[in-house]
NUSEBA-265052 format. One record per atom (N, C-alpha, C): x negated, y negated, z; atom name; residue number from 1. Coordinates in steps of 0.1 Angstrom, whole numbers, plus 5000, padded with zeros to 4 digits. Layout:
<pts>
PT|xx|yy|zz|atom|nr
PT|X|Y|Z|CA|NUM
...
</pts>
This chain:
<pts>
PT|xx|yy|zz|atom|nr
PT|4992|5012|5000|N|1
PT|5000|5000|5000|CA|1
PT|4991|4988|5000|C|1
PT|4995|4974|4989|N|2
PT|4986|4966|4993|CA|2
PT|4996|4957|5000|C|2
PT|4987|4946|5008|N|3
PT|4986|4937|5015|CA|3
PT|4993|4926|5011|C|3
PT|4998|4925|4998|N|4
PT|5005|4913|4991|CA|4
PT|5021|4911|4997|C|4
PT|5030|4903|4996|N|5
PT|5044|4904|4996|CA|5
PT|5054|4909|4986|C|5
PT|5045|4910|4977|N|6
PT|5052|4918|4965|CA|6
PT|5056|4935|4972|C|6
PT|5045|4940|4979|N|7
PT|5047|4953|4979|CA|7
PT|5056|4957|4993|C|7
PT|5059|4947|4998|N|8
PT|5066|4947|5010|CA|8
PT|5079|4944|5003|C|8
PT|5090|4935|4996|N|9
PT|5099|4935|4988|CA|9
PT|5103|4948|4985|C|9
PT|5096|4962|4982|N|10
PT|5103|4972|4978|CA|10
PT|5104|4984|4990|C|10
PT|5103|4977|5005|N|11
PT|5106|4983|5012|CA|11
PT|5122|4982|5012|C|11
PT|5131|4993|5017|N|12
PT|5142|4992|5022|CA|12
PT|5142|4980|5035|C|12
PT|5153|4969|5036|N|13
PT|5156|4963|5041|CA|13
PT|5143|4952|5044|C|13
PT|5136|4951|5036|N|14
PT|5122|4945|5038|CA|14
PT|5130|4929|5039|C|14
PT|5136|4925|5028|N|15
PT|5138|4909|5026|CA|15
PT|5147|4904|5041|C|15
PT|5157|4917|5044|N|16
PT|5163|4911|5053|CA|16
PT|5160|4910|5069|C|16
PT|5145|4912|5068|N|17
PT|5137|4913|5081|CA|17
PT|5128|4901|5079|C|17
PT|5128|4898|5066|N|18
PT|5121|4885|5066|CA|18
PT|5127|4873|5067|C|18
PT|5139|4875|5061|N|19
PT|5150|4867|5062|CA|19
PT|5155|4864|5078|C|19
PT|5157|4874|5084|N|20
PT|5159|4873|5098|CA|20
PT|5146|4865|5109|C|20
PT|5135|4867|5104|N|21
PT|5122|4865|5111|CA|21
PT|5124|4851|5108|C|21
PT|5125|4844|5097|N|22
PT|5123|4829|5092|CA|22
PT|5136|4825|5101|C|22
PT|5147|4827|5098|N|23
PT|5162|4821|5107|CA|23
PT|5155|4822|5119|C|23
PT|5153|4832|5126|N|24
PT|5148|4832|5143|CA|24
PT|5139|4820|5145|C|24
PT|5128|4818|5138|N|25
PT|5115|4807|5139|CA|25
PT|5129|4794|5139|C|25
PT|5136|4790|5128|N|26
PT|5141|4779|5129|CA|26
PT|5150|4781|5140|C|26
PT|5156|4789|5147|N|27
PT|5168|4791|5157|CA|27
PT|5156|4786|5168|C|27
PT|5146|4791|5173|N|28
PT|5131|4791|5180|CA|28
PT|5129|4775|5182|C|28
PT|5127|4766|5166|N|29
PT|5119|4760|5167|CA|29
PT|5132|4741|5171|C|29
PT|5147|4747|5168|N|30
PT|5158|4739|5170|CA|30
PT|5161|4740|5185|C|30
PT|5163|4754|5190|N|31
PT|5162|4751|5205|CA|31
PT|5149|4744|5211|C|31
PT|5137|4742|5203|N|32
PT|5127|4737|5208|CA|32
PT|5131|4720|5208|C|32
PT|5135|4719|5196|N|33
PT|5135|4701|5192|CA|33
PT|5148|4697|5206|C|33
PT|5162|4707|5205|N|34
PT|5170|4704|5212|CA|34
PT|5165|4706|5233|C|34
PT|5157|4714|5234|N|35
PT|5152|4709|5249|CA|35
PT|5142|4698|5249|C|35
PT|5137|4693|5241|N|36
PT|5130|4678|5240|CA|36
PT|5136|4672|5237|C|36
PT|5150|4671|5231|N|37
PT|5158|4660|5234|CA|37
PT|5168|4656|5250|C|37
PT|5170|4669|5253|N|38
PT|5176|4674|5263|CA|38
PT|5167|4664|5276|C|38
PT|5156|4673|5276|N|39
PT|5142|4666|5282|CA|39
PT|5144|4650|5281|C|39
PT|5145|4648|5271|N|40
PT|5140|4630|5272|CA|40
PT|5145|4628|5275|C|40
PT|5164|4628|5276|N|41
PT|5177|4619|5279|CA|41
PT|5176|4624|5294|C|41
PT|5175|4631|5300|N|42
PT|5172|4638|5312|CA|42
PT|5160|4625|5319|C|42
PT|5155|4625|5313|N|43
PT|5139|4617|5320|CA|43
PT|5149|4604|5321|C|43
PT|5150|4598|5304|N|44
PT|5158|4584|5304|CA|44
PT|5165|4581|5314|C|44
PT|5175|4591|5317|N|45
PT|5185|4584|5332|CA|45
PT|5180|4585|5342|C|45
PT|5176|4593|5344|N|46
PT|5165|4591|5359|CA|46
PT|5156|4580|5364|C|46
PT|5148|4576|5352|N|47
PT|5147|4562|5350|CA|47
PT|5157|4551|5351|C|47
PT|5164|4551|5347|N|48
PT|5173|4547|5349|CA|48
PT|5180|4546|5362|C|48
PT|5185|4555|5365|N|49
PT|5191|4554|5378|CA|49
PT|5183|4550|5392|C|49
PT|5171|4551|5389|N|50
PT|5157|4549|5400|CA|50
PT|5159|4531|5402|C|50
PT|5162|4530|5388|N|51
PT|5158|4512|5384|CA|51
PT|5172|4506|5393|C|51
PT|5180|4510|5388|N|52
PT|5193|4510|5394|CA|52
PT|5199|4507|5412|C|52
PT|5191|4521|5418|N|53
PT|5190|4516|5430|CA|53
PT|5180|4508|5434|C|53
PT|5170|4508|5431|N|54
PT|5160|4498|5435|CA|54
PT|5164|4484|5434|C|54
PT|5170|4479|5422|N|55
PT|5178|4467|5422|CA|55
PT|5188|4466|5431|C|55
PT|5198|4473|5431|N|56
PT|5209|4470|5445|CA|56
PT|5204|4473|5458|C|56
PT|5194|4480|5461|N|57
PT|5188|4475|5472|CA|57
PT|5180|4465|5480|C|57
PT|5178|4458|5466|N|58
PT|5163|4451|5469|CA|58
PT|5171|4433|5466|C|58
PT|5181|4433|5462|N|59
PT|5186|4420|5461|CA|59
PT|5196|4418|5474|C|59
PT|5188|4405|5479|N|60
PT|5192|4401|5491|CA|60
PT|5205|4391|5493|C|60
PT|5215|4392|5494|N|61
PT|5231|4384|5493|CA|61
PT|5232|4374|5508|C|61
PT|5219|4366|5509|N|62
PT|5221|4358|5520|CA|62
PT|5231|4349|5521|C|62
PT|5243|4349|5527|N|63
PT|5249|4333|5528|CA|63
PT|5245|4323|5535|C|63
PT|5239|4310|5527|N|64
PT|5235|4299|5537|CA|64
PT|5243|4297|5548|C|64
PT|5231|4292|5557|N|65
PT|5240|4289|5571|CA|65
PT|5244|4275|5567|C|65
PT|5258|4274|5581|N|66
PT|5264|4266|5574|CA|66
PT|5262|4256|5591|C|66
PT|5258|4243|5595|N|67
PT|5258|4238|5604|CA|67
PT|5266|4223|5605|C|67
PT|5277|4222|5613|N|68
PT|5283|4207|5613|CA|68
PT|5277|4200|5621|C|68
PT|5277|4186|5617|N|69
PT|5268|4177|5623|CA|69
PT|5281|4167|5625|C|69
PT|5279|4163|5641|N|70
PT|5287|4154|5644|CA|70
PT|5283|4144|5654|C|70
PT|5286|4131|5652|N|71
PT|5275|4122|5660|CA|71
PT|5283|4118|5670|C|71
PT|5279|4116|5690|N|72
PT|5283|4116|5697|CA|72
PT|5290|4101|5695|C|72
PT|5308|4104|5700|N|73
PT|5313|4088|5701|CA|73
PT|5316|4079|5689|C|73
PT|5319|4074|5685|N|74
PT|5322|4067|5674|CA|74
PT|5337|4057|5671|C|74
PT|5335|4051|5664|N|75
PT|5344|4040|5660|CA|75
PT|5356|4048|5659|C|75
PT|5357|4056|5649|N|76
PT|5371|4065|5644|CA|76
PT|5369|4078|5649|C|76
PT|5378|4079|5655|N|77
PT|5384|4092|5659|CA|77
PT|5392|4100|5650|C|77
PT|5386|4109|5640|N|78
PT|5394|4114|5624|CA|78
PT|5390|4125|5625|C|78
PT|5395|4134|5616|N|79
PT|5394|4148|5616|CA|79
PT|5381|4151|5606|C|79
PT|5372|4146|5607|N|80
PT|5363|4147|5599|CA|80
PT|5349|4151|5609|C|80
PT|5337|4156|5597|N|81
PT|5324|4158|5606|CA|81
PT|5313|4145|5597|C|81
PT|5305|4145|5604|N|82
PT|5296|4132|5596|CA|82
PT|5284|4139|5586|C|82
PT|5280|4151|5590|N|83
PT|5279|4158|5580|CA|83
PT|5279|4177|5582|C|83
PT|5278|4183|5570|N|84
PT|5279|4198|5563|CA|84
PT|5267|4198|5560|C|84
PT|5254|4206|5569|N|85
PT|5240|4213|5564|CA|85
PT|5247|4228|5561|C|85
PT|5243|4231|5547|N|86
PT|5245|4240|5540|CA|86
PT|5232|4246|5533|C|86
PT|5225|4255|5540|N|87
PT|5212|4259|5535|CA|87
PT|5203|4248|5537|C|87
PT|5199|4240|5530|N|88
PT|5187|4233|5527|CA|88
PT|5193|4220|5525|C|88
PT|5211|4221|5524|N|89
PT|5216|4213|5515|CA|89
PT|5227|4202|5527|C|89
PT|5224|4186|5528|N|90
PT|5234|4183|5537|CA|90
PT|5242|4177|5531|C|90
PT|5256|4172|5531|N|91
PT|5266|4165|5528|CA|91
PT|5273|4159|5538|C|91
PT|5269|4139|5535|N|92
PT|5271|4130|5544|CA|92
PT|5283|4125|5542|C|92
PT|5294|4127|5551|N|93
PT|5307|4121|5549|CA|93
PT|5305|4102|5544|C|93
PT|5315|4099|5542|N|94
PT|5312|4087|5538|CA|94
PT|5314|4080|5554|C|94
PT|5305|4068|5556|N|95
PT|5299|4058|5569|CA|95
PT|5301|4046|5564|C|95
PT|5308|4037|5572|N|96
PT|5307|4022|5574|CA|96
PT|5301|4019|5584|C|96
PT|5294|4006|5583|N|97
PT|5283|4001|5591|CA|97
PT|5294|3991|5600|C|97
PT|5296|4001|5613|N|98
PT|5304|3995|5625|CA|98
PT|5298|3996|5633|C|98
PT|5298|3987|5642|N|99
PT|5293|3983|5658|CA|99
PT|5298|3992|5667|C|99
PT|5286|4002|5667|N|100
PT|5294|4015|5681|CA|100
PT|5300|4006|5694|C|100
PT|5292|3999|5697|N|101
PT|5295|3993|5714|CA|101
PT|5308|3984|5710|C|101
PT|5315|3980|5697|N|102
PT|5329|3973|5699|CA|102
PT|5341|3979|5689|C|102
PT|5332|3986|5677|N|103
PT|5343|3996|5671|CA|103
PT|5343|3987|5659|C|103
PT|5341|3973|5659|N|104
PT|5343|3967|5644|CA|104
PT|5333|3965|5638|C|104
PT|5332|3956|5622|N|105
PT|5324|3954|5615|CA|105
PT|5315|3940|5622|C|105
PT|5304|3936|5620|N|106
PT|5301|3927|5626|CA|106
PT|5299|3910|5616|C|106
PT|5301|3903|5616|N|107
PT|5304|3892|5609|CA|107
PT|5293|3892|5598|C|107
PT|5283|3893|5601|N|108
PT|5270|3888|5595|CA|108
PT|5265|3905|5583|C|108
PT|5266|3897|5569|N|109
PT|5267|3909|5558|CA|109
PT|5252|3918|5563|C|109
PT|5242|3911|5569|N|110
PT|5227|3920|5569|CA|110
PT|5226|3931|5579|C|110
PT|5236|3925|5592|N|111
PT|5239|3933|5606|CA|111
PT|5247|3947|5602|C|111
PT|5256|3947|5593|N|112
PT|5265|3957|5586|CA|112
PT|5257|3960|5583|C|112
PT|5250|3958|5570|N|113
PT|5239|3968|5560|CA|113
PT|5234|3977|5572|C|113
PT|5225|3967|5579|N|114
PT|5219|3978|5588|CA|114
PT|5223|3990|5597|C|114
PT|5236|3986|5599|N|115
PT|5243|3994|5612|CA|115
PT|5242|4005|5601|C|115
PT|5253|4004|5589|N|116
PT|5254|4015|5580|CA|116
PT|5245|4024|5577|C|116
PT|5232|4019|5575|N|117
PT|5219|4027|5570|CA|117
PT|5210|4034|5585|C|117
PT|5215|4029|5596|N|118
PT|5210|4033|5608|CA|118
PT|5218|4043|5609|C|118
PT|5233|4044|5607|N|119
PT|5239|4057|5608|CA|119
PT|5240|4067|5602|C|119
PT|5231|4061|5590|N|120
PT|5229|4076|5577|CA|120
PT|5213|4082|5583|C|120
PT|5203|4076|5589|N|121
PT|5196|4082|5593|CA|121
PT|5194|4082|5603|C|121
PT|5208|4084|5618|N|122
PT|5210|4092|5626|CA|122
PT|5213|4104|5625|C|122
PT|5224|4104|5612|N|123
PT|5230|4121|5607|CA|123
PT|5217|4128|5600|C|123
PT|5211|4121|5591|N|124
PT|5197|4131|5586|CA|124
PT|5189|4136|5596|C|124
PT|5187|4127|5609|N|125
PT|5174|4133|5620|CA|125
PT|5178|4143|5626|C|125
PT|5195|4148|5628|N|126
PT|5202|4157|5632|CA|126
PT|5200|4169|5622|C|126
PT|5198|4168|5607|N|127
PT|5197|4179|5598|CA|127
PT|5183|4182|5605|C|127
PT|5174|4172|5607|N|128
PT|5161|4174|5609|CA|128
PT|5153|4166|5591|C|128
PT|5160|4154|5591|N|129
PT|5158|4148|5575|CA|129
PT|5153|4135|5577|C|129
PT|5150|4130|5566|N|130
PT|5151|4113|5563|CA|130
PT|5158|4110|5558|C|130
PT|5156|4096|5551|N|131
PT|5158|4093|5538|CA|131
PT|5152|4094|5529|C|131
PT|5143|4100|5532|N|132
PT|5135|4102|5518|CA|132
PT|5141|4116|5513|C|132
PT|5152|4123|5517|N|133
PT|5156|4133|5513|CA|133
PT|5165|4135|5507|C|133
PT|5167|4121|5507|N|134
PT|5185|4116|5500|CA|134
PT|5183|4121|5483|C|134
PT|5186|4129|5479|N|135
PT|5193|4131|5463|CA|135
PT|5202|4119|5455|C|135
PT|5211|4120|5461|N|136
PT|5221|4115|5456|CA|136
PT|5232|4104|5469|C|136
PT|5229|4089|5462|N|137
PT|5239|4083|5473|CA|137
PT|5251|4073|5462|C|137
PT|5259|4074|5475|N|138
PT|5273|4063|5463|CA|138
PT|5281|4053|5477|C|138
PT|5278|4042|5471|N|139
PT|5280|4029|5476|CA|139
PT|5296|4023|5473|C|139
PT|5306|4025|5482|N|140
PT|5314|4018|5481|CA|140
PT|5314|4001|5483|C|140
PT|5319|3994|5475|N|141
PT|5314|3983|5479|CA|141
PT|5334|3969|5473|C|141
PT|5330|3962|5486|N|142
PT|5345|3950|5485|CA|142
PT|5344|3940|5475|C|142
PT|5332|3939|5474|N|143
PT|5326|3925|5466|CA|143
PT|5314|3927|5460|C|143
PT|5314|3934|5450|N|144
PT|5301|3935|5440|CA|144
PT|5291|3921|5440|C|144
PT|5296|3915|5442|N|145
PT|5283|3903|5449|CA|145
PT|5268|3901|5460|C|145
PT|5281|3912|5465|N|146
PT|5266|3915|5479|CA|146
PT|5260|3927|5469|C|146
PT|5255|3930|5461|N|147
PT|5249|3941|5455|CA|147
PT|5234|3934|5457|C|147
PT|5230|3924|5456|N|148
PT|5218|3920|5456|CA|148
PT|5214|3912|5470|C|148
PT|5224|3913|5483|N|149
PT|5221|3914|5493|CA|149
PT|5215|3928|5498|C|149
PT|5223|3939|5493|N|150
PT|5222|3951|5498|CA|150
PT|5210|3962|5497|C|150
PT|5203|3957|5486|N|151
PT|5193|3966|5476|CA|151
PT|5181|3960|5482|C|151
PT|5179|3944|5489|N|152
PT|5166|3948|5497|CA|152
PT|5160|3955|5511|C|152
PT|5177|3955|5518|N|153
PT|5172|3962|5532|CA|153
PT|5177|3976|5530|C|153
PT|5184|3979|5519|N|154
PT|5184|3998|5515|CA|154
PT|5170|4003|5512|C|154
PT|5164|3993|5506|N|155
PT|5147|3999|5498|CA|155
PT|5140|4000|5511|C|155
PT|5145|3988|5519|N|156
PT|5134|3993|5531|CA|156
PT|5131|4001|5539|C|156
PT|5143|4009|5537|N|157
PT|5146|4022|5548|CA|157
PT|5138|4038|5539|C|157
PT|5134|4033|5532|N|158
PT|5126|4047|5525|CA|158
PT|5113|4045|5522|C|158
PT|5108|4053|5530|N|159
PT|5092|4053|5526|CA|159
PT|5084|4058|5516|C|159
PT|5089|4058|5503|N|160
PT|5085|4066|5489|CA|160
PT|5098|4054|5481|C|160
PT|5092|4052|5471|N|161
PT|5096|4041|5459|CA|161
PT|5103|4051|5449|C|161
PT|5105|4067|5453|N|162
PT|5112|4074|5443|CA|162
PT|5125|4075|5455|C|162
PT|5131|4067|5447|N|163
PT|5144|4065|5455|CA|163
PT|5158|4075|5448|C|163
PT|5166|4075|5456|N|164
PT|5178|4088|5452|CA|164
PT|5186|4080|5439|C|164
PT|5190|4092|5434|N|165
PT|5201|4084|5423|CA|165
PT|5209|4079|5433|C|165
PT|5218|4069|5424|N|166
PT|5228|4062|5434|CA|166
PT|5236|4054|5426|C|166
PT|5249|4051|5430|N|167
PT|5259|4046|5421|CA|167
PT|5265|4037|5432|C|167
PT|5268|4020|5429|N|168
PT|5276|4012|5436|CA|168
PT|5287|4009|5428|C|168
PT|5295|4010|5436|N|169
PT|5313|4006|5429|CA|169
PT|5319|3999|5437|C|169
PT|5327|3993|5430|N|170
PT|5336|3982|5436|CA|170
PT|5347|3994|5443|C|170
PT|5354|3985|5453|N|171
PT|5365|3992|5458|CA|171
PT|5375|3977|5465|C|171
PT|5387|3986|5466|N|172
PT|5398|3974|5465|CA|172
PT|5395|3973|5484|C|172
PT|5397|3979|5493|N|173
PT|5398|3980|5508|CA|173
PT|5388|3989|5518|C|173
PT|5385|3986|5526|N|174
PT|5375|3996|5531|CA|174
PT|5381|3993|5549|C|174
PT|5380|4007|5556|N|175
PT|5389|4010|5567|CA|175
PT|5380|3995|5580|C|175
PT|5388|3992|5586|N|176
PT|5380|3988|5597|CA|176
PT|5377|3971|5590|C|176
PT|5383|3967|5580|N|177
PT|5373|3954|5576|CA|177
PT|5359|3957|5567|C|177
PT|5352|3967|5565|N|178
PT|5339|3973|5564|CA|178
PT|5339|3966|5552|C|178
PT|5328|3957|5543|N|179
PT|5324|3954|5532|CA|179
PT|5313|3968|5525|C|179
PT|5310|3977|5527|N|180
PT|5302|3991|5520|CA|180
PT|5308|4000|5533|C|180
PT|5308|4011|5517|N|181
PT|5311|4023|5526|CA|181
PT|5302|4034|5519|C|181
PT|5287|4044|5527|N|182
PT|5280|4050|5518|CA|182
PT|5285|4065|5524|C|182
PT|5287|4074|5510|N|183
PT|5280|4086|5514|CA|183
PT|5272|4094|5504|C|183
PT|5264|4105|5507|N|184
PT|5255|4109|5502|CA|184
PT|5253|4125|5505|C|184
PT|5245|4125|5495|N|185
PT|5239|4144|5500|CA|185
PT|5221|4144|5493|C|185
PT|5216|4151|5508|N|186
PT|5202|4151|5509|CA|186
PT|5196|4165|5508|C|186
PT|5188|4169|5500|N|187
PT|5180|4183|5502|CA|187
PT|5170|4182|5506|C|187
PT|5165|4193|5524|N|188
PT|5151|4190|5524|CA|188
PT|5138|4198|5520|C|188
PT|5133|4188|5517|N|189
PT|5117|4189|5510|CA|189
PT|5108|4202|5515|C|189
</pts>
């Protein structure tokens, strides 16, 4: 017998053993591809699911603390607080510059300025703040006239020349007689 595949062909049942041997190799070599695919999507989720918890464990859902700031005594007695420290973050009710020891505004427009601005950084020293922390402030104001009274003794109360945004507006009445009414919100540094 030689050694060629010709001479194997005229065995009985020869082609269908080759025939079978080749199908088996591809049956062999498809369960091969199919547990390497099997395999990888296997690995994939795992990975996956590893990433998964590690993120929901690892992200921290702190709620800022929330602390009210209320200043002892005062002109009005109202259902309000003087300010809301929210994280890092304070929110200054709005303040008119009234005379604690008599309850009213005091005649003279510079004594107001000051009372008002002395009251905004009693509530910040309470966050543990300045004014230099101020972000954002808004100036009610009776008489857009005093705008250029008011802007020299506001500057002087901050020790940095990067001063907060800030918006003055006219307003028709302010409680008490008050010619400004400020409030504001400060982030600290």
């Amino acid at each position: 017998m030689a050694a060629s595949g010709e001479d194997w062909d005229g065995l009985p049942g020869a082609k269908l053993g080759i025939t079978l041997a080749r199908r088996m190799g591809q049956v062999i070599r498809m369960e091969g591809n199919m547990n390497r695919r099997i395999s990888f999507l296997l690995v994939a989720l795992a990975v996956a699911g590893i990433f998964t918890v590690r993120g929901a464990f690892s992200q921290v859902t702190m709620q800022p603390t929330r602390k009210v700031i209320k200043l002892a005594g005062g002109p009005v007695q109202a259902p309000f607080s003087d300010g809301i420290l929210s994280g890092n973050t304070l929110y200054l009710a709005g303040r008119i510059g009234v005379d604690p020891k008599t309850g009213k505004v005091p005649e003279k427009i510079e004594d107001e300025i000051k009372l008002l601005l002395d009251g905004e950084k009693e509530v910040l020293a309470q966050a543990g703040m300045t004014m230099d922390d101020l972000v954002y402030v808004q100036i009610a104001c009776t008489d857009l006239s005093l705008f250029q009274k008011f802007n020299p003794i506001y500057a002087s109360y901050f020790s940095t020349k990067d001063y907060p945004a800030r918006e003055f507006i006219g307003a028709g009445s302010l409680l008490i007689g008050g010619h400004f009414e400020l409030q504001a919100i400060a982030v600290k540094k």
